[in-house]
Every structure is written in C-alpha cells, then in structure tokens.
N, C-alpha and C positions, 0 to 999 in steps of 0.2 A: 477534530482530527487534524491531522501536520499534512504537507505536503507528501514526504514521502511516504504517509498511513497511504494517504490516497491513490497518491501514484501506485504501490503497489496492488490495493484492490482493482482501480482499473486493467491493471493487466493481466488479474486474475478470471476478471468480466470478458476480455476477449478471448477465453478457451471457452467459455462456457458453449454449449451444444446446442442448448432449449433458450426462449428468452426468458426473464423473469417474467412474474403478472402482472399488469399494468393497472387494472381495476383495485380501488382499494380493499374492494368486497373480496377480491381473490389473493391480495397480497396477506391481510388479515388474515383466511381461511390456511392462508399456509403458515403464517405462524403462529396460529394458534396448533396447527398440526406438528408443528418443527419443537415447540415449549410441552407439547401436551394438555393444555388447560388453558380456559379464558384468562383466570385471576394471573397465569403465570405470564399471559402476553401483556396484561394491562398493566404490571409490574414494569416490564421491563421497557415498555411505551410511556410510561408514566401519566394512564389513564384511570377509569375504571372499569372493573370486570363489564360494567351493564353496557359499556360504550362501545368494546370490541364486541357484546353480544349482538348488538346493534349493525354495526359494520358487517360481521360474520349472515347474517339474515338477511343484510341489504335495506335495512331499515335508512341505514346513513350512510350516504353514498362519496359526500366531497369531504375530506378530513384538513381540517385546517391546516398551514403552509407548515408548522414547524413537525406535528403528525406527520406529516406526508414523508415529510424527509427522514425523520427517525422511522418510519414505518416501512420504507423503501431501505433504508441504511441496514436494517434489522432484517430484513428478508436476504438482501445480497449477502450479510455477512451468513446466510447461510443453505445460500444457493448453491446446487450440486458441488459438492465438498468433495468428492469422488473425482469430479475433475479437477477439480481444483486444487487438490494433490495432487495427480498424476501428472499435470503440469507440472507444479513444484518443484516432482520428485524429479522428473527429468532435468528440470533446469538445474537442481543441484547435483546430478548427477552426472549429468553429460554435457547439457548443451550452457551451461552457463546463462546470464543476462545480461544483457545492453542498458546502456542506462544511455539516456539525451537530455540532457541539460544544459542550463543557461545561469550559470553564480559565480560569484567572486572568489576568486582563489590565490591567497598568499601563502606563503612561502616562507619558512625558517630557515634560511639557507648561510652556506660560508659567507667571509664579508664579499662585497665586489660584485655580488650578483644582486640582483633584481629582485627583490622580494616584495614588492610592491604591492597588496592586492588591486584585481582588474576584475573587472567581468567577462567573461571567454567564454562562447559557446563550447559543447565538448560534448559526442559520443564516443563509446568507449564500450567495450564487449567487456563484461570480467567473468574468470572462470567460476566452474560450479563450485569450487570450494566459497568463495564469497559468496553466492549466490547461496548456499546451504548457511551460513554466518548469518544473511541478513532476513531468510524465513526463519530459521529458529528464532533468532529475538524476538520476529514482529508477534512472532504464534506467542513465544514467553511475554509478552506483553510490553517489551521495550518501550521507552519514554522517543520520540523525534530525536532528540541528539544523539544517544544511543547508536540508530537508525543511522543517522548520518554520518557519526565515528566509520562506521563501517566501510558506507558506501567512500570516505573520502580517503579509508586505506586503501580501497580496492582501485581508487582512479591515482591515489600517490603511486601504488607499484606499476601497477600498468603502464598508467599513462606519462606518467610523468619522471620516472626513474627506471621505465621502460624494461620493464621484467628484469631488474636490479643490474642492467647493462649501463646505467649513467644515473649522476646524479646521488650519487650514495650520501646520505646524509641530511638527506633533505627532508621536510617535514610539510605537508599542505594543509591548508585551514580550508574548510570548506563553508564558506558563509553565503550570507543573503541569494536564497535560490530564489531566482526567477521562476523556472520554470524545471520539472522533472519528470520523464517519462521512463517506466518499466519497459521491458520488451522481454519475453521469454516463451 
C-alpha cells in the first residue's frame, strides 16, 4: 500500500467506536464471519482452509509476522463500515478534510518566478467536494498517483492560488512525500 492508501485508512480508524480484536484467534473468527467461509478467508490470506480452522478453534495462537499483518490489514479493511461511511459521507458532504504534510512542491510557473521544487511542511483544509473526489477513487480502486493527482489539485487551489484569488496559471507537482496525515 502507498502512503496516501494508508494515510487514509488511519483516519478512517479514528472514527471507529469499538476497537478491533487484538487476538489472532478473534481476528480470524471475524473474518471468517465478514467472507463467510474458512476456504474464502484462506484465500484471501493466502493460507489454507485447515490453518484458519486452526486459528478459528485456538489451536494456533501466534501467526507469523507477514499473517499477522495481512490478517490485521483484512480485518480493518472491514471494520465497522457503517462508520466508516458515515464519516466519509460527512466529510464529503459537509465538513471537508485536512490534510498535514511534509513533500516537495514545484511549480510550473510564468518565467521570473521560483519554481524551484523545496520541501515545505503544509496543512491545508480542502472542501467536501475534494474530499468526495479522493473517497470515490480510493473505494474505485485508484492506483497512489491517481490519489495524489487529487490531493495535489486540491492543495494547488487552495493553497497556493488561494481559491483562484492569486497565482492563475500556475500548476504544482506534488512529489517525494515525507510524511501524510488525513483528518476528517
């Protein structure tokens, strides 16, 4: 997964209500409940049916390091979904998202000016319509650049040609992220 995949399930993680389950035995037992079927979680774990029967029974308790993580990754991606729209649907609705970042940002600009790319930390609200732009692709499966096309129109008008009060013509590259955090 890209930086901004992840950035945005973390921010999806802080509306949730309940925690996830921390036990492997209970993680398992809910996706095999979330898929329907052992054979369909081992599938999608890239195990076998006998192994999630194992886990599921508490036969096998510690799942090795890269399990763990696709097994935890596969439970969040579909931990309370109910909230997890309802957030969405507000942030693209109403309250928009924040984004806090730390990446390099040049500039296609007239001549005479600075187009330099720098690295520049940068928070920046942008509205629900953006914010509605960058959950449909992620849900349509958008590739990370995609993702970042977005976020990097949304921080060119906002931020940097200032809700098309300055700067008309200008174009930003949004490269080498540091560092990306959601907020909504």
């Amino acid at each position: 997964m890209g930086i901004l995949t992840d950035s945005l399930e973390r921010a999806d993680a802080a509306h949730f209500t309940r925690p996830m389950p921390k036990s492997a035995r209970k993680q398992m037992q809910y996706l095999v409940k979330q898929t329907k079927s052992t054979r369909a979680a081992a599938e999608l774990l890239g195990v076998t049916q006998r192994t999630v029967e194992r886990y599921v029974k508490g036969q096998l308790k510690q799942p090795r390091h890269d399990l763990a993580q696709r097994l935890a990754f596969e439970v969040r991606k579909r931990w309370q979904p109910r909230v997890r729209d309802r957030a969405r649907k507000q942030a693209a609705t109403i309250g928009g998202i924040y984004i806090d970042t730390r990446a390099r940002f040049g500039f296609t600009a007239a001549p005479g000016t600075t187009d330099d790319p720098r690295l520049r930390p940068l928070t920046q609200g942008l509205p629900p319509a953006y914010a509605a732009r960058l959950f449909d692709a992620h849900t349509a499966g958008a590739t990370e650049q995609q993702l970042t096309d977005i976020v990097a129109e949304g921080l060119q008008e906002m931020y940097f040609k200032d809700r098309g009060r300055r700067a008309h013509g200008l174009l930003v590259e949004f490269t080498d992220i540091d560092y990306l955090d959601f907020d909504y």
